[in-house]
N, C-alpha and C positions, 0 to 999 in steps of 0.2 A: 381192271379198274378203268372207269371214265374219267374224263375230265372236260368240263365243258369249257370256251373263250367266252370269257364274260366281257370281253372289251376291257379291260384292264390291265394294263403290264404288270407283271409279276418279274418281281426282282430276282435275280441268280444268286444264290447263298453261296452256293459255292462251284466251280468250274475247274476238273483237274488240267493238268496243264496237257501240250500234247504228245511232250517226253518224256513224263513220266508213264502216261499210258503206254505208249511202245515199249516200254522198259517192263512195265508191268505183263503184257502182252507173253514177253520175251520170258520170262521169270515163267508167269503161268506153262508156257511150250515147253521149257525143260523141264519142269519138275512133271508134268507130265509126262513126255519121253523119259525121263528117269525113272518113275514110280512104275509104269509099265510093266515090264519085265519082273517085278516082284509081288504081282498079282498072288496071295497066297500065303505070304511069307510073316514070319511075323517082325514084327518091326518097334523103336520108341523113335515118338515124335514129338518135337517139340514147338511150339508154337514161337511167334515174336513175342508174345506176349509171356512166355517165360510157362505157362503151361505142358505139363508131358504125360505123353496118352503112350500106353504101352497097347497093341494086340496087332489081328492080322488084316494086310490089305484085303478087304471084300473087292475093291475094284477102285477106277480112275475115270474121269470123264476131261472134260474141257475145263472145269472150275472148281471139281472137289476131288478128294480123297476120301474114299469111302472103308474106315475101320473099324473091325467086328473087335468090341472090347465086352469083356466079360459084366455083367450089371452089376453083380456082388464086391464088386470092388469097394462099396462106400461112398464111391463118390455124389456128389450133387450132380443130378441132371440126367445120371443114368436108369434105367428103369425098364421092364418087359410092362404093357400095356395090359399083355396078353397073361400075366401070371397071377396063379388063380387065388381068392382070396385065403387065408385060413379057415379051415373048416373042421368039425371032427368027422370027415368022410374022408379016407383016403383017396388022392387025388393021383393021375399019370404026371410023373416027375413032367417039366417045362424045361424050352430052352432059354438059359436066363443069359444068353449073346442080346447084343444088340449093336446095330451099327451109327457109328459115331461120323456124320460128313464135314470133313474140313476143307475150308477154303485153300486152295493151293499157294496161294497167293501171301499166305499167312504162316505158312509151313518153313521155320530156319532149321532140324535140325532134322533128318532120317536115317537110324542106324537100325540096320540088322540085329536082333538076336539071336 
């Protein structure tokens, strides 16, 4: 994305502060070093937002948690892209995984199953 200086100041909506960011920082560094080691495992997660994803870590990066949940679960928002329409032609069974990336940052509750 560009953005061009039109000669105009543009006002800051909003500025986090600079303790929360090192906190936040701090927060992101563990829960990565934590989630690490459980590359594979299956796990329930729960969000601050009170949301909980059950399936297994696919992987960990700097800023997300990447988890393989099953699509048939019902939920809103889950879905294989790749799965084929109905048809009356038998079709090669699909995998209906799909990986779910959360914010680390957003992540309060990670327990084993």
């Amino acid at each position: 994305m560009s953005t061009y200086n039109t000669g105009q100041q543009q006002g800051v909506i909003y500025q986090a502060d600079p303790n929360v960011i090192r906190h936040l920082h701090g927060v992101r560094d563990s829960l990565h070093n934590s989630c690490k080691p459980y590359i594979n495992q299956r796990v329930r997660v729960q969000t601050v937002d009170g949301l909980i994803h059950e399936g297994t870590i696919s992987g960990v990066d700097s800023k997300h948690l990447y988890l393989g949940v099953t699509a048939n679960q019902g939920a809103r928002g889950y879905f294989n892209p790749y799965a084929p329409y109905p048809t009356p032609y038998p079709s090669p069974g699909y995998n209906s995984n799909v990986i779910l990336p959360l914010v680390l940052y957003e992540l309060l509750v990670i327990s084993l199953l």
